[in-house]
C-alpha positions as CSV (number, residue, x, y, z in Angstrom):
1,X,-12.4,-10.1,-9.6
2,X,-11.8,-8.7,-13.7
3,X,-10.6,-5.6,-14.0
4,X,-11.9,-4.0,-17.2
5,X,-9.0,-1.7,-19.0
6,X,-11.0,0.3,-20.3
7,X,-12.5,1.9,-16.9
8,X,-9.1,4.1,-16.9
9,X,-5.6,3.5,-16.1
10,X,-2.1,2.6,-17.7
11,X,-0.2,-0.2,-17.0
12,X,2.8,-2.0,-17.5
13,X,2.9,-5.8,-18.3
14,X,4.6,-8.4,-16.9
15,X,3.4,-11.9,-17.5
16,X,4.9,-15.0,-17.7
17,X,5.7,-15.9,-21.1
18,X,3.5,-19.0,-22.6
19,X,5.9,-21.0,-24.7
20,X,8.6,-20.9,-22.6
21,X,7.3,-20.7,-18.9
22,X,10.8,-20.5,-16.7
23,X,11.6,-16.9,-18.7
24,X,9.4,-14.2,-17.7
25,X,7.8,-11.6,-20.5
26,X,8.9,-7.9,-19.8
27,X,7.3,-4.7,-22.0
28,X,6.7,-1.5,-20.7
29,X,7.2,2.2,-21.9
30,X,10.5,2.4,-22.1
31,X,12.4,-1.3,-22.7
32,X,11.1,-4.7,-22.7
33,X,12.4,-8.2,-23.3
34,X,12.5,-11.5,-21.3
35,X,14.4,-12.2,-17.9
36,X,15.0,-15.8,-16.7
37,X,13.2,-15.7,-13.0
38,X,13.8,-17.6,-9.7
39,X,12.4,-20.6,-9.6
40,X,10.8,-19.9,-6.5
41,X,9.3,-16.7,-8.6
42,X,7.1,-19.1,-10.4
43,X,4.9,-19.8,-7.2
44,X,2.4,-17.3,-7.9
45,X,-1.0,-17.0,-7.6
46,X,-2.8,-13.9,-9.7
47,X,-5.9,-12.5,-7.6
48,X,-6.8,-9.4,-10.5
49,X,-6.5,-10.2,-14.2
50,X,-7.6,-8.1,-17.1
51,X,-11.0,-8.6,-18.7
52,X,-11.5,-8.6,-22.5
53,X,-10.0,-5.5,-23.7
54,X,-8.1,-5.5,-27.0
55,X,-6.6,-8.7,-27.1
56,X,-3.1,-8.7,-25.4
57,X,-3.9,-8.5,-22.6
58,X,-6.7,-10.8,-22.0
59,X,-7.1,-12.8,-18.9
60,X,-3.9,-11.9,-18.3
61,X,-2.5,-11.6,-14.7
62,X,-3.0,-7.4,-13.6
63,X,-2.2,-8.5,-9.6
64,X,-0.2,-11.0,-8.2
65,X,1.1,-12.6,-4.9
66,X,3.2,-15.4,-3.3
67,X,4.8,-16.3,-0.3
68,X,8.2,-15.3,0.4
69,X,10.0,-15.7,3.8
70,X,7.7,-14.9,6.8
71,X,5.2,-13.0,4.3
72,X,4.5,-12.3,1.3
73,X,4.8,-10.3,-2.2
74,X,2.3,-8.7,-4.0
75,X,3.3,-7.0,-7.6
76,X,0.5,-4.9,-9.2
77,X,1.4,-4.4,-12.9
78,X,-1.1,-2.1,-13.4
79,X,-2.6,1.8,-12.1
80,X,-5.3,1.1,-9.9
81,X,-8.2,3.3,-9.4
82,X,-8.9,4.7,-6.1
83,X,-11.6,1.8,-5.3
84,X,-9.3,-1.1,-6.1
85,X,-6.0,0.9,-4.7
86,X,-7.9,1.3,-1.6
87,X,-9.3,-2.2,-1.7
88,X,-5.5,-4.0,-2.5
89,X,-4.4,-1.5,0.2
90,X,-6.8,-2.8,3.0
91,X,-6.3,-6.4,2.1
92,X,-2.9,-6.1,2.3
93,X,-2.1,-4.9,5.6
94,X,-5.6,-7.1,7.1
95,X,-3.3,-10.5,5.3
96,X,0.0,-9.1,6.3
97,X,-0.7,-8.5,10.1
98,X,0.2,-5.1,10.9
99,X,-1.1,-3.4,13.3
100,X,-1.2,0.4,14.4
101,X,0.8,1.6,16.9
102,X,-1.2,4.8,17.3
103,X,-5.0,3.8,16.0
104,X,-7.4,5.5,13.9
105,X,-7.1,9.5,13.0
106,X,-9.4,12.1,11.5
107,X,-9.0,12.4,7.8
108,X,-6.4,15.0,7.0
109,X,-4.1,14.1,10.6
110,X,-0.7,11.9,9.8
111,X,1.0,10.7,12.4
112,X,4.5,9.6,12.1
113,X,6.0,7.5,15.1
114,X,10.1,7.8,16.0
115,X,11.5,5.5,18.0
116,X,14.5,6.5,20.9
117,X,17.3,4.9,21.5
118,X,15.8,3.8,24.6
119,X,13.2,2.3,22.5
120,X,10.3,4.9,23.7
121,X,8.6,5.9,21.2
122,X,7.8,9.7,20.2
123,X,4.8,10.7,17.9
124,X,4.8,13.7,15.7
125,X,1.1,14.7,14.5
126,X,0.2,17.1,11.9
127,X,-3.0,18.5,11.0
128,X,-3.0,19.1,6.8
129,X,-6.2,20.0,7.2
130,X,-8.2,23.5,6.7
131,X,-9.9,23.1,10.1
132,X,-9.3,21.8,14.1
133,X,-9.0,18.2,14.4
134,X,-10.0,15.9,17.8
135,X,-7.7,13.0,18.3
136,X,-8.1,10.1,20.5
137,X,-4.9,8.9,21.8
138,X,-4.3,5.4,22.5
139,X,-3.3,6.0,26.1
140,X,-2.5,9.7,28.3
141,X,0.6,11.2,26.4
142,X,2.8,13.9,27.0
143,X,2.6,16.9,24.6
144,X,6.2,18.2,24.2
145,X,5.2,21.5,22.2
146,X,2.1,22.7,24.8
147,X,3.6,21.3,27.9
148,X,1.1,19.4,29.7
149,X,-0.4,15.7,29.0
150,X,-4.0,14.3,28.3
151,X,-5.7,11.3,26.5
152,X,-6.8,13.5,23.6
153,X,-5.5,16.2,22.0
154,X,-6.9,18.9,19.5
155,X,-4.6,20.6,16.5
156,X,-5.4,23.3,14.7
157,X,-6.0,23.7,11.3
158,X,-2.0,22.9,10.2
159,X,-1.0,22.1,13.7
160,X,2.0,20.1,15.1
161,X,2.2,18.1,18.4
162,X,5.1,16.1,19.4
């Protein structure tokens, strides 16, 4: 995948440096210069570079990713778009194995989990949104605000449930 720059966003460059690949290139708005990296830095793998643009930065890296420990890292040197943002977003939590405690909300509905010290866990959901939202719980909860339990639950437009 290319990105084209000039679809819309600013960025800030880091790329390795071609004459002298064990220092690393740094510009950016406010400083730049060279910084000597980890060896183990230099395992990368770009999987977005820039298309042709104005020269610079040409087929140069815009995303990229290696292994480190049980996972991985993944620098984007650039501001995404909502389309790729979205897409790097999704890729990296389908690659990285997370998985949602809760499961899938309406638009507009965050849920935040906090964990006991009994390690039960407690659920705090708010409804940002201008009108009532159905959620599906993952199994029957109890609601601490209304007082009684179920296996869904529907807020109000700016609602809280605990």
């Amino acid at each position: 995948m290319i990105i084209e720059p000039s679809i819309a966003f600013s960025i800030t460059q880091h790329t390795l440096a071609q004459k002298t690949p064990s220092f690393l290139t740094c510009s950016g708005r406010d400083a730049s210069g060279t910084a000597k990296p980890e060896s183990s830095l230099l395992i990368q793998r770009p999987i977005l570079r820039y298309g042709k643009s104005n020269g610079w930065l040409d087929d140069q890296p815009a995303v990229i990713t290696r292994p480190y420990g049980k996972g991985r890292v993944t620098y984007i040197g650039a501001v995404l778009d909502e389309v790729l943002i979205t897409a790097a977003t999704e890729w990296m939590v389908k690659n990285s194995g997370v998985k949602p405690v809760f499961g899938t909300v309406p638009d507009g509905v965050e849920v935040s989990r906090r964990r006991e010290d009994n390690n039960r866990d407690v659920f705090v959901m708010i409804n940002f949104a201008a009108d009532t939202k159905k959620i599906t719980l993952p199994q029957t909860m109890k609601f601490l605000l209304q007082g009684k339990q179920g296996d869904s639950l529907e807020l109000p437009q700016y609602g809280v449930e605990v």
